[in-house]
N, CA, C and O atoms as a Tinker XYZ file with bonds, in Angstrom:
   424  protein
     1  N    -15.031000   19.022000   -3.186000    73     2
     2  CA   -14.363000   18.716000   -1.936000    64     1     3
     3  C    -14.980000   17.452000   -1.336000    63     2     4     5
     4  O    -16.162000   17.209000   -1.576000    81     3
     5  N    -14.275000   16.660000   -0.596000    73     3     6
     6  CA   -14.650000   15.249000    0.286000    64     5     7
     7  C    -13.907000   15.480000    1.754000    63     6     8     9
     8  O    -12.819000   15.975000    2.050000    81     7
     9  N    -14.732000   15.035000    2.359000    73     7    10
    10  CA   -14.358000   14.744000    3.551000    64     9    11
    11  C    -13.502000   13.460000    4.002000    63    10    12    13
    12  O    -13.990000   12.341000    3.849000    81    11
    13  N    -12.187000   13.631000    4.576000    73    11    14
    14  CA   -11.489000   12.856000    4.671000    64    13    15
    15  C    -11.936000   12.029000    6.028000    63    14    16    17
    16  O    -12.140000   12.440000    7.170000    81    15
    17  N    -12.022000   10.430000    5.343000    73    15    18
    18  CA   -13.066000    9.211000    6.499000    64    17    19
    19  C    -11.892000    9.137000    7.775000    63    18    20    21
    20  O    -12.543000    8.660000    8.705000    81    19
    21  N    -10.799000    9.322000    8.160000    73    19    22
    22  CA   -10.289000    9.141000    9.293000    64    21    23
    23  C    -10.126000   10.492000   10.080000    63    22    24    25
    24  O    -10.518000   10.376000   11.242000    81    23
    25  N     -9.660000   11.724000    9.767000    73    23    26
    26  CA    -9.582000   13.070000   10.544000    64    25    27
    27  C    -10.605000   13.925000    9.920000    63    26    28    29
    28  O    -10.281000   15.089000    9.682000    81    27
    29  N    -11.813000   13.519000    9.613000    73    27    30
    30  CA   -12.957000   14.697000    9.013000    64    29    31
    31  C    -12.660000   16.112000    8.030000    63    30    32    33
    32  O    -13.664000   16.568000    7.484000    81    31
    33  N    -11.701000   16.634000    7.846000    73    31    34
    34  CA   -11.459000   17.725000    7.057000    64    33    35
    35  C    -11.383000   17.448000    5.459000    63    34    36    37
    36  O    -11.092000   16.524000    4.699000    81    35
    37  N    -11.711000   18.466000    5.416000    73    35    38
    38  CA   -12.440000   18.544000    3.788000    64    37    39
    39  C    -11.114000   18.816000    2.761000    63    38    40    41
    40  O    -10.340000   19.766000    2.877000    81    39
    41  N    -11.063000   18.080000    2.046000    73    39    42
    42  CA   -10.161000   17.902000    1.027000    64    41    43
    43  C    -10.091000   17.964000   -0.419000    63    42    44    45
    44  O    -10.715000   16.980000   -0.816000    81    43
    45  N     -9.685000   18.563000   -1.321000    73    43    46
    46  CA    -9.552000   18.139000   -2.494000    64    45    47
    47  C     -8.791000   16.810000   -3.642000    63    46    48    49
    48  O     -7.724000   16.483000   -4.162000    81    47
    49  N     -9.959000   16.490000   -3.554000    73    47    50
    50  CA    -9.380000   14.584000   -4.366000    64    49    51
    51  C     -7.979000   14.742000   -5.609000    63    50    52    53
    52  O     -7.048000   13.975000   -5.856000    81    51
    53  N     -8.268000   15.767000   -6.054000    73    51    54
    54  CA    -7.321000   15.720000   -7.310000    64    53    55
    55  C     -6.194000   16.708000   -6.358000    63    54    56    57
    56  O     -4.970000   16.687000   -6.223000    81    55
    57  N     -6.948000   17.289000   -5.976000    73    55    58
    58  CA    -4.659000   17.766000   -4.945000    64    57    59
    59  C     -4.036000   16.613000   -4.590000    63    58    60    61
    60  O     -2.923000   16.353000   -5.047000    81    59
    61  N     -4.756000   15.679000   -3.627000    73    59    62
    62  CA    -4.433000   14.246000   -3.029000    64    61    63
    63  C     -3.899000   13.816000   -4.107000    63    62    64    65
    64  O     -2.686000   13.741000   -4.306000    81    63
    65  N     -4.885000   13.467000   -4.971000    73    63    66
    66  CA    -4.295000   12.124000   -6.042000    64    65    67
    67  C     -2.977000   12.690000   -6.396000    63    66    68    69
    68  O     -1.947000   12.023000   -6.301000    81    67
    69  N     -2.998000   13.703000   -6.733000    73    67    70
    70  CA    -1.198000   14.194000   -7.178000    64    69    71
    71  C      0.029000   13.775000   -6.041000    63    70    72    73
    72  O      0.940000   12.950000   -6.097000    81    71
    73  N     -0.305000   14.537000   -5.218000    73    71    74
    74  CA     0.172000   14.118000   -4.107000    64    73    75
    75  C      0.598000   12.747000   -4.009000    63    74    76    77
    76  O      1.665000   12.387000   -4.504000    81    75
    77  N     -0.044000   12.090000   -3.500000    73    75    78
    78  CA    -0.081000   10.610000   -3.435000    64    77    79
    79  C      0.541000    9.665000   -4.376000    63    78    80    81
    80  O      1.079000    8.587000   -4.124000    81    79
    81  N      0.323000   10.433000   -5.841000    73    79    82
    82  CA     0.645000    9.348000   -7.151000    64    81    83
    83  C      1.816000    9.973000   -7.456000    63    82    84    85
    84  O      2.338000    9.440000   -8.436000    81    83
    85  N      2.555000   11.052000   -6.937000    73    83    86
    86  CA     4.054000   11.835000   -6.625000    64    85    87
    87  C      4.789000   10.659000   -5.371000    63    86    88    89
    88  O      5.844000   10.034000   -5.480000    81    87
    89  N      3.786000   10.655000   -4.197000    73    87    90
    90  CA     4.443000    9.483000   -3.151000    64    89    91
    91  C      4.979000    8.492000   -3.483000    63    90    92    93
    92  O      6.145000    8.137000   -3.313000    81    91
    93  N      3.927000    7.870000   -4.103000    73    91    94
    94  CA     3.838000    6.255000   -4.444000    64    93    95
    95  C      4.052000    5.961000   -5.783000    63    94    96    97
    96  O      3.054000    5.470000   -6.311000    81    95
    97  N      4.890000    6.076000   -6.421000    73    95    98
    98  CA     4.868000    5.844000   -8.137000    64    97    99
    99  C      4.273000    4.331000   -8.594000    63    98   100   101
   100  O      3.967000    4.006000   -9.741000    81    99
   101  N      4.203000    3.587000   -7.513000    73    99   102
   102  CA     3.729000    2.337000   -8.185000    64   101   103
   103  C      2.139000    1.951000   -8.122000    63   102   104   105
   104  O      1.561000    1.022000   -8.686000    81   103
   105  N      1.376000    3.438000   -6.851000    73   103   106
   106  CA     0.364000    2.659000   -6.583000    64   105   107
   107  C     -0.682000    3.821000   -7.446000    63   106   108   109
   108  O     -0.417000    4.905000   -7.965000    81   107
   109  N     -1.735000    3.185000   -7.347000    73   107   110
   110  CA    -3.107000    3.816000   -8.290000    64   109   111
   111  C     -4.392000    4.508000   -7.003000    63   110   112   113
   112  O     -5.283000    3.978000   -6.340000    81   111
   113  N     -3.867000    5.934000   -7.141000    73   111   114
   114  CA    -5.058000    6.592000   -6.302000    64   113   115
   115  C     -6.652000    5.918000   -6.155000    63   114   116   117
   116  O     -7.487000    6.121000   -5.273000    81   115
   117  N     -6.706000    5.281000   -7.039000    73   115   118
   118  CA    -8.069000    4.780000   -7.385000    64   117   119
   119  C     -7.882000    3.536000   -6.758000    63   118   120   121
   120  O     -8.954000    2.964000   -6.953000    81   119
   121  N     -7.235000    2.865000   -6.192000    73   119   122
   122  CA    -7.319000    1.689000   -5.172000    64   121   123
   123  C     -7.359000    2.099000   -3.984000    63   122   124   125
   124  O     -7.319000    1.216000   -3.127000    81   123
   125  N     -7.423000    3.127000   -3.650000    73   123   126
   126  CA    -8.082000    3.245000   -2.139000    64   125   127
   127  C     -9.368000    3.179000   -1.819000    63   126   128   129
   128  O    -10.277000    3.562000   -2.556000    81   127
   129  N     -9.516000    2.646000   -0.605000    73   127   130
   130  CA   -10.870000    1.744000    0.062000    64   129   131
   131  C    -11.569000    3.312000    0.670000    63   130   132   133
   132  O    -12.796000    3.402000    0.716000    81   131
   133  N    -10.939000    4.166000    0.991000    73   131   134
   134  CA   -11.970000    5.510000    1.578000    64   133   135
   135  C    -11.528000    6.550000    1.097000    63   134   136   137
   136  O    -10.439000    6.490000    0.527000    81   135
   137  N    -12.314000    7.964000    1.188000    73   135   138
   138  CA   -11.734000    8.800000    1.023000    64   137   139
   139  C    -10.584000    9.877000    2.245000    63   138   140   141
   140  O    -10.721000   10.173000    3.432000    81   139
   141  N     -9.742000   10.126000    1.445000    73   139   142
   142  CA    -8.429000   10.527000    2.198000    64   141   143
   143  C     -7.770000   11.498000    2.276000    63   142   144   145
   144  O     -7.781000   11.872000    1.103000    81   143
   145  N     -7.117000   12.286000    2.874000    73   143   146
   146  CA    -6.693000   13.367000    2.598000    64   145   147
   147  C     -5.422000   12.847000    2.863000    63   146   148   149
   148  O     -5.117000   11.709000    3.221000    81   147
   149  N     -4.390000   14.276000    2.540000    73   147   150
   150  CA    -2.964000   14.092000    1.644000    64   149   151
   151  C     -2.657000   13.584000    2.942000    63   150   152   153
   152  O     -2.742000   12.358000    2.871000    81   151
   153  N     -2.228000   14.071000    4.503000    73   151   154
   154  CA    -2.120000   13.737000    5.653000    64   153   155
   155  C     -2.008000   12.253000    5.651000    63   154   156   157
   156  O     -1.067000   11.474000    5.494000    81   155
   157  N     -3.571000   12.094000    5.928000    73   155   158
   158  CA    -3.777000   10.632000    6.424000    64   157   159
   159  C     -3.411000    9.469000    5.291000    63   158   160   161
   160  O     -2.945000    8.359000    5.551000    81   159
   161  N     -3.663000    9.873000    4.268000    73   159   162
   162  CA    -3.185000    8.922000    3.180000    64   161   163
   163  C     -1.870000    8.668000    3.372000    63   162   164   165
   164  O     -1.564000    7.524000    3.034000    81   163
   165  N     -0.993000    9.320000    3.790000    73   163   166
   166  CA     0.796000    9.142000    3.553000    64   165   167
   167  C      0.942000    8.172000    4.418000    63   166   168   169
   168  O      1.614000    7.142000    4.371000    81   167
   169  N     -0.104000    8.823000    5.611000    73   167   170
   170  CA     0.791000    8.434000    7.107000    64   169   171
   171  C      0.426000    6.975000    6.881000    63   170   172   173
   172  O      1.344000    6.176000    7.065000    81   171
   173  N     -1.348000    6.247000    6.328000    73   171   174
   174  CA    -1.484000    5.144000    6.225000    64   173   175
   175  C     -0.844000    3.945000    5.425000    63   174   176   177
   176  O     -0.744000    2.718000    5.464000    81   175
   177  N     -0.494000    4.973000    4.724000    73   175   178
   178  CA     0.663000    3.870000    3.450000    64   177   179
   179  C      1.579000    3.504000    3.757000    63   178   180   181
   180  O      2.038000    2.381000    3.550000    81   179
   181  N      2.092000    4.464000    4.373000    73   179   182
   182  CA     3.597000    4.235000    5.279000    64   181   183
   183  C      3.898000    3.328000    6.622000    63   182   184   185
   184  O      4.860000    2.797000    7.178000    81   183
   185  N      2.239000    3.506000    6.827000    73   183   186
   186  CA     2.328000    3.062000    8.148000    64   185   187
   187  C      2.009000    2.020000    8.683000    63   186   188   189
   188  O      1.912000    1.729000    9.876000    81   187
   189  N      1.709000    0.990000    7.051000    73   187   190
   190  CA     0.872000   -0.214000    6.906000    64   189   191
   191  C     -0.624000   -0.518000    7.275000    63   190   192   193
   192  O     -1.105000   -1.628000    7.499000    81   191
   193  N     -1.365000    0.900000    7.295000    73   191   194
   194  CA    -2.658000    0.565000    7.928000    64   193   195
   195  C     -2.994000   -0.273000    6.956000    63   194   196   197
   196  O     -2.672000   -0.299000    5.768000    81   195
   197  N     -4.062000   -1.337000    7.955000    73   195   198
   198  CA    -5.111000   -2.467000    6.723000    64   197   199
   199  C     -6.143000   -1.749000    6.165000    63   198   200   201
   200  O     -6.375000   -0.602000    6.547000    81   199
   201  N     -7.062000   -2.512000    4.946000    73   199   202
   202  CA    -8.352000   -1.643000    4.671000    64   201   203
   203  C     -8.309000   -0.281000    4.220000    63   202   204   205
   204  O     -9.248000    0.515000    4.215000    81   203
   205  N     -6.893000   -0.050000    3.766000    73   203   206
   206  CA    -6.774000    1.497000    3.163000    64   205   207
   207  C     -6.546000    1.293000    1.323000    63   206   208   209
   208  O     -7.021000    2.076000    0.501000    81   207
   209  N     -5.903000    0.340000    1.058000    73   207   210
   210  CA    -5.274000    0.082000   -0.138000    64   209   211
   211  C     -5.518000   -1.351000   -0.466000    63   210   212   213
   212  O     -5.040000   -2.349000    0.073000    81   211
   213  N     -6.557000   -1.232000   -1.690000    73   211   214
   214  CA    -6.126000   -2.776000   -2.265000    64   213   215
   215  C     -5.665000   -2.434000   -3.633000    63   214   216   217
   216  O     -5.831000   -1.405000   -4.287000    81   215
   217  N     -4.924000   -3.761000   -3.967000    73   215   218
   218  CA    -4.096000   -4.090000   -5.520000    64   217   219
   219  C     -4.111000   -5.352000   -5.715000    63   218   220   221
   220  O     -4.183000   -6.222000   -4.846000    81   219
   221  N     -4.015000   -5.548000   -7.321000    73   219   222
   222  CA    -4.084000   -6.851000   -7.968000    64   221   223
   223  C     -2.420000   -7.121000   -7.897000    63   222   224   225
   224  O     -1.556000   -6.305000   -8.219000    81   223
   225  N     -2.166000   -8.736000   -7.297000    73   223   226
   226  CA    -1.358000   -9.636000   -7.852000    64   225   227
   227  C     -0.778000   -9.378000   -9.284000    63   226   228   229
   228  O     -1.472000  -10.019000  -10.073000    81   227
   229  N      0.443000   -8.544000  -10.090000    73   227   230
   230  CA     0.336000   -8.692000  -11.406000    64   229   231
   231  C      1.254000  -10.222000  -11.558000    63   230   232   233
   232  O      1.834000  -10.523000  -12.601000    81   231
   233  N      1.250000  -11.018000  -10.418000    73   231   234
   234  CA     1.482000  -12.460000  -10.868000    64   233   235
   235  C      0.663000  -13.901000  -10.614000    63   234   236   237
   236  O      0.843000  -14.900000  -11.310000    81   235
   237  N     -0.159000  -13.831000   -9.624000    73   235   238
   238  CA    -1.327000  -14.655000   -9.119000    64   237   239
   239  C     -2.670000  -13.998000   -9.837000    63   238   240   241
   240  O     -3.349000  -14.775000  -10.508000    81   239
   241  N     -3.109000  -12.567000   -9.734000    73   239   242
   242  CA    -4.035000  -11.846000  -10.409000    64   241   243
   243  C     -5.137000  -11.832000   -8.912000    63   242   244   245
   244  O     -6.348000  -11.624000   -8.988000    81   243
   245  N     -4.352000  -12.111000   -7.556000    73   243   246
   246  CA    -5.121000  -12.192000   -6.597000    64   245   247
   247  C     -5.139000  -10.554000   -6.068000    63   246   248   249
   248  O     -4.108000   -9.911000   -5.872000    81   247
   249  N     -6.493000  -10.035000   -5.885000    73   247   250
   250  CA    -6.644000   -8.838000   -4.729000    64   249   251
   251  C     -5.975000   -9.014000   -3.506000    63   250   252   253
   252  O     -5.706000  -10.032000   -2.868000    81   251
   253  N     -5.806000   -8.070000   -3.349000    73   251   254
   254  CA    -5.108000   -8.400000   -1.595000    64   253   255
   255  C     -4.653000   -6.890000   -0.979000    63   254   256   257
   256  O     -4.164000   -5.863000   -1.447000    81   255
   257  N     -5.111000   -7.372000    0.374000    73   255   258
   258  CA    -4.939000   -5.400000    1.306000    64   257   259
   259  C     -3.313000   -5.413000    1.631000    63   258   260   261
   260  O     -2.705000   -6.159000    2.399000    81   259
   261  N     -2.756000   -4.231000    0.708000    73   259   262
   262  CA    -1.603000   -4.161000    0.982000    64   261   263
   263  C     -1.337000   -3.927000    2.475000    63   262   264   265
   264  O     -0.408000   -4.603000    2.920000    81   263
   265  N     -1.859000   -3.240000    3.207000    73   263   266
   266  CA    -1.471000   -3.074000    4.643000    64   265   267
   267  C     -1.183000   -4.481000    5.155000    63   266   268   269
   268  O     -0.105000   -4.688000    5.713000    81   267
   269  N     -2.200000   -5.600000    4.983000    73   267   270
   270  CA    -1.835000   -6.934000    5.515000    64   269   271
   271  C     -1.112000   -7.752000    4.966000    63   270   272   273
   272  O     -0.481000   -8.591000    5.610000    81   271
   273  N     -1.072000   -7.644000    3.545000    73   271   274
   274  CA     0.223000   -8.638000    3.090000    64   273   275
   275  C      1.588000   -8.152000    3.515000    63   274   276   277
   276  O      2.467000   -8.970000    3.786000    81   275
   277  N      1.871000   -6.386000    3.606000    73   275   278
   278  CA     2.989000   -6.075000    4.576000    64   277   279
   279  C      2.991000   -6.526000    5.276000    63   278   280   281
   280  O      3.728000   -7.512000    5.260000    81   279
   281  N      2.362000   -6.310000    6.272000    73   279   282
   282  CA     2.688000   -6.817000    7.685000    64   281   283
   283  C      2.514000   -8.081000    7.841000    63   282   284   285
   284  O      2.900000   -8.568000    8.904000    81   283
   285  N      1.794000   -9.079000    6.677000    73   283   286
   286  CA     2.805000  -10.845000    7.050000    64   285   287
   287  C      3.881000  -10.730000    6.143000    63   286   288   289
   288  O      4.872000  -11.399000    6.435000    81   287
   289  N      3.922000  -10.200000    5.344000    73   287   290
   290  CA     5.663000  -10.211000    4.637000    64   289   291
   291  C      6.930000   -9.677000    5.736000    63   290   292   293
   292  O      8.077000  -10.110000    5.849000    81   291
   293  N      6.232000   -8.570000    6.480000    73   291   294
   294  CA     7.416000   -8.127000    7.169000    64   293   295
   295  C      7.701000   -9.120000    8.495000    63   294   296   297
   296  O      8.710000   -8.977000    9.186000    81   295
   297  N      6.770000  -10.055000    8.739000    73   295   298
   298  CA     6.555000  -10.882000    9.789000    64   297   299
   299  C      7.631000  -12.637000    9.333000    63   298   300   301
   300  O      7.906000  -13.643000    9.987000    81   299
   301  N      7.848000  -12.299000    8.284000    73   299   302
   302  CA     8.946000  -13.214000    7.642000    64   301   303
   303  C     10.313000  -13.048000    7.619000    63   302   304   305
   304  O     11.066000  -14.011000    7.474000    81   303
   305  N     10.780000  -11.697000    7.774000    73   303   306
   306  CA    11.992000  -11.343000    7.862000    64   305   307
   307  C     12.494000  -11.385000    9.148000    63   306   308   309
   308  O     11.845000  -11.652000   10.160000    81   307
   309  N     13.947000  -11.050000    9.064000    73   307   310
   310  CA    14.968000  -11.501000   10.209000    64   309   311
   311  C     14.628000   -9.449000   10.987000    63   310   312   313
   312  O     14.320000   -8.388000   10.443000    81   311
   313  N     14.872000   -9.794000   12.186000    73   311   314
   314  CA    14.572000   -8.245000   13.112000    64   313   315
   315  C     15.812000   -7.663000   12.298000    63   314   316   317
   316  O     16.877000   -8.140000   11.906000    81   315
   317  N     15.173000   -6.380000   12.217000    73   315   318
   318  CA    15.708000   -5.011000   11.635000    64   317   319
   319  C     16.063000   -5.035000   10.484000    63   318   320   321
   320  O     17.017000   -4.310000   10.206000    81   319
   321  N     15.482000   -5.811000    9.453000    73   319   322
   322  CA    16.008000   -6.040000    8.513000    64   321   323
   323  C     14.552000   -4.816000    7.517000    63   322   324   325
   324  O     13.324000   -4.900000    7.524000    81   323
   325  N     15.234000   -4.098000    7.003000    73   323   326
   326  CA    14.314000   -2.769000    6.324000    64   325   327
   327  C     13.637000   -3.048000    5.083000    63   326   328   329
   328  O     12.794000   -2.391000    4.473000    81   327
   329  N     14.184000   -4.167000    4.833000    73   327   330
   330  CA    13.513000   -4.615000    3.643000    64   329   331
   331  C     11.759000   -4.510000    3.468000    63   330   332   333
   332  O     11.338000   -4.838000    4.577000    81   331
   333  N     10.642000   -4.219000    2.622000    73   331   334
   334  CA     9.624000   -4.594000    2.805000    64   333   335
   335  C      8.337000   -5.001000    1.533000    63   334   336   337
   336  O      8.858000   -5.104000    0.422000    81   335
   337  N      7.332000   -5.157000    1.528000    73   335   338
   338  CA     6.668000   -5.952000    0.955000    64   337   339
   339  C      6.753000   -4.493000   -0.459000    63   338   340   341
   340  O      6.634000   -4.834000   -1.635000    81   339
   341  N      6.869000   -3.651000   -0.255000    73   339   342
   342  CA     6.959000   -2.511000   -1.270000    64   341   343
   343  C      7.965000   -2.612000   -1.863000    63   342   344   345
   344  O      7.982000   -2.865000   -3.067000    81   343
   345  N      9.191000   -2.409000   -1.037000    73   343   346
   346  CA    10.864000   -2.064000   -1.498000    64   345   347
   347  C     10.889000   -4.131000   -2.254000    63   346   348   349
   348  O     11.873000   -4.568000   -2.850000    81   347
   349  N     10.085000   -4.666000   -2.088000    73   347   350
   350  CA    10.996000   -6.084000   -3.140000    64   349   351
   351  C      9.896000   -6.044000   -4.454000    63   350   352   353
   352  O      9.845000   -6.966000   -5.269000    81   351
   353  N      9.007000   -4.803000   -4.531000    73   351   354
   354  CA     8.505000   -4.746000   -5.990000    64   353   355
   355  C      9.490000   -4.416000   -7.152000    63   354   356   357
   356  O      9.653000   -3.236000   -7.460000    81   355
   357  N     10.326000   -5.662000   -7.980000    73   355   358
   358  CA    10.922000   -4.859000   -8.852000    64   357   359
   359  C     10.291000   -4.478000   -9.843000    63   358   360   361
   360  O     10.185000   -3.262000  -10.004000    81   359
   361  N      9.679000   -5.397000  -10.811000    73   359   362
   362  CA     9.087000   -4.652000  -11.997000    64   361   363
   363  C      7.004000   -4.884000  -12.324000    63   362   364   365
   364  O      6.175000   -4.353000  -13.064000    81   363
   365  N      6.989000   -6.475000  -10.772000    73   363   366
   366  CA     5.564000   -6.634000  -10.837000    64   365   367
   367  C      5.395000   -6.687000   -9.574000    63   366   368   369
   368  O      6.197000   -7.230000   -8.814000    81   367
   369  N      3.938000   -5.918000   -9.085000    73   367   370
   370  CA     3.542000   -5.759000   -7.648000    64   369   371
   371  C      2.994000   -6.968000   -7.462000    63   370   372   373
   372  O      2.149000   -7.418000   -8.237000    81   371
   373  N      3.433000   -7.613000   -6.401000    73   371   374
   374  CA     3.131000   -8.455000   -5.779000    64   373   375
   375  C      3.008000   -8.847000   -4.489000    63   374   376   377
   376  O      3.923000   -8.580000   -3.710000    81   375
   377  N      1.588000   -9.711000   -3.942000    73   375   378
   378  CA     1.187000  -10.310000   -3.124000    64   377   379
   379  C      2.189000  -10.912000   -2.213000    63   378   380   381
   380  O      3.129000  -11.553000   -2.683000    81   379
   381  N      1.977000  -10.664000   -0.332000    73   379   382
   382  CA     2.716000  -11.407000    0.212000    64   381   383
   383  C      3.503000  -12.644000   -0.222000    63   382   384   385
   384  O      4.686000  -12.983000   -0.278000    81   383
   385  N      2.268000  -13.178000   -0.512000    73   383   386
   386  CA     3.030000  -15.454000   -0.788000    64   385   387
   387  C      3.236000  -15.207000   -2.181000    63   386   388   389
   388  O      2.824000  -16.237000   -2.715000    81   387
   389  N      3.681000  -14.347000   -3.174000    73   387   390
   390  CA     4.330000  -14.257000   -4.493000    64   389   391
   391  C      5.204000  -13.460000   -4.320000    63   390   392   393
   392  O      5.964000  -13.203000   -5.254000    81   391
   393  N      5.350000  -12.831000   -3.058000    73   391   394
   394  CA     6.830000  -12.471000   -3.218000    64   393   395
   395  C      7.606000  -12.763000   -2.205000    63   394   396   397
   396  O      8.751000  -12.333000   -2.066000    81   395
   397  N      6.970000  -13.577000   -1.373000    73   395   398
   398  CA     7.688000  -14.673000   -0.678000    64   397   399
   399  C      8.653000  -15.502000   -1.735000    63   398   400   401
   400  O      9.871000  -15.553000   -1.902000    81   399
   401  N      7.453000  -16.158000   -2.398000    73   399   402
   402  CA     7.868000  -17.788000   -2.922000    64   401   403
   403  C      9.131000  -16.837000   -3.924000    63   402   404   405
   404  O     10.284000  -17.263000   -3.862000    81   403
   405  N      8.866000  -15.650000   -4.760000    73   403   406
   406  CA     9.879000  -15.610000   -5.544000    64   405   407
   407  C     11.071000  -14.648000   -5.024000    63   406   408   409
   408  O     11.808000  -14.008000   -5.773000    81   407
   409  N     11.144000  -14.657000   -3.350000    73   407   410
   410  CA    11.728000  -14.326000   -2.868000    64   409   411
   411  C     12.805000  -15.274000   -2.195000    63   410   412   413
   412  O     13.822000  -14.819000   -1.672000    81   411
   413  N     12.477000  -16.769000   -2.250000    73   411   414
   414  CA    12.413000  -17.571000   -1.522000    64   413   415
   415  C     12.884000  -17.454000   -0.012000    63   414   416   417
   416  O     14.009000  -17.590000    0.468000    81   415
   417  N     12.038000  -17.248000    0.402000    73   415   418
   418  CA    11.735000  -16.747000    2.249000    64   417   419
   419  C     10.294000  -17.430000    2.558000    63   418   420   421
   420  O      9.133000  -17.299000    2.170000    81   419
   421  N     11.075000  -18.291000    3.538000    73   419   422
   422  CA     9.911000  -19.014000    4.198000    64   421   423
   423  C      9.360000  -18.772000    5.186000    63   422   424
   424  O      8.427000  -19.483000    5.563000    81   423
């Protein structure tokens, strides 16, 4: 059991990781920056927290905190537009300014 670093309750890592790698089909339990429980993990992924999730560029090969490249990717789009730095992963995850540029959105 681990204690989950944002609401303290004690958790099991491999319930989570299922959980989570059921949520997120694209992302890798093992790129999270703390430990998490099923709760707080969803709500942070979803919810763009920074400092929860990093991933490699599979086109620059740059690290980068998904919470913040969301939220300048989503800071590029037109209001209400649902689109986001997740939903334009088609087949390689990519970094804000690589999926800008091959988004072309300036």
């Amino acid at each position: 059991m681990e204690q989950c670093a944002l609401c303290g309750i004690e958790f099991s890592p491999d319930d989570t990781k299922e959980v989570f790698e059921s949520a997120f089909e694209r992302l890798s339990y093992e790129n999270l920056t703390m430990p998490l429980c099923c709760d707080c993990v969803i709500d942070e992924i979803e919810g763009g927290g920074s400092g929860i999730y990093t991933a490699a560029c599979e086109m620059c090969g740059k690290d980068f905190d998904l919470g913040k490249d969301s939220m300048e990717y989503a800071s590029h789009l037109e209001d209400g537009d649902s689109y986001s730095l997740r939903s334009s992963w088609d087949d390689l995850i990519l970094c804000c300014d690589c999926a800008l540029q091959r988004d072309g959105i300036e």
